[in-house]
N, C-alpha and C positions, 0 to 999 in steps of 0.2 A: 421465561426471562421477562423482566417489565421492559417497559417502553427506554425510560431514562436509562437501561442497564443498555442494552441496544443502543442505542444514539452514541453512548460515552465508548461504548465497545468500535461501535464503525468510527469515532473521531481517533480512537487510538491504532487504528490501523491504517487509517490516513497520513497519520504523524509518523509513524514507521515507517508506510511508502513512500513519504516523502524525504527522511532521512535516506533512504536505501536509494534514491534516484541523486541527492547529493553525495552521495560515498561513490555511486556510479560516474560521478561527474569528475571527482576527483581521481580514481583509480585512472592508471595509465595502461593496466591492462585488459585487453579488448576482451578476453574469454572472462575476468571477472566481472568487468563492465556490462557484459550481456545480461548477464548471471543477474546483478544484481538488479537492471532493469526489467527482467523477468518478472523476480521474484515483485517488485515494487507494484507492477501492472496485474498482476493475481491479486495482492491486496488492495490495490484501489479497486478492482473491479466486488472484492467479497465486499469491500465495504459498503459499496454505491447498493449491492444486493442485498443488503442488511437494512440501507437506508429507505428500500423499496425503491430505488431508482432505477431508470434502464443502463445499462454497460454500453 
């Protein structure tokens, strides 16, 4: 995969995680709110990994 395909890839899973931590912020409940901060903190961490940064 080239370079710019990567960079555009980890920026779009950043925008995801970052929708998914305001859907968490919104939801009132606790078990999907987990859920969803879960899932938001796997993608910011695969993307920081893609970016070659440390987690």
């Amino acid at each position: 995969m080239s370079v710019a395909r990567e960079v555009n890839r980890a920026q779009q899973m950043r925008e995801k995680a970052r929708h998914l931590t305001e859907a968490a912020e919104r939801t009132s409940d606790p078990e999907q709110r987990s859920r969803l901060q879960e899932k938001a903190r796997k993608l910011q961490e695969q993307s920081d990994r893609q970016d070659g940064m440390p987690v």
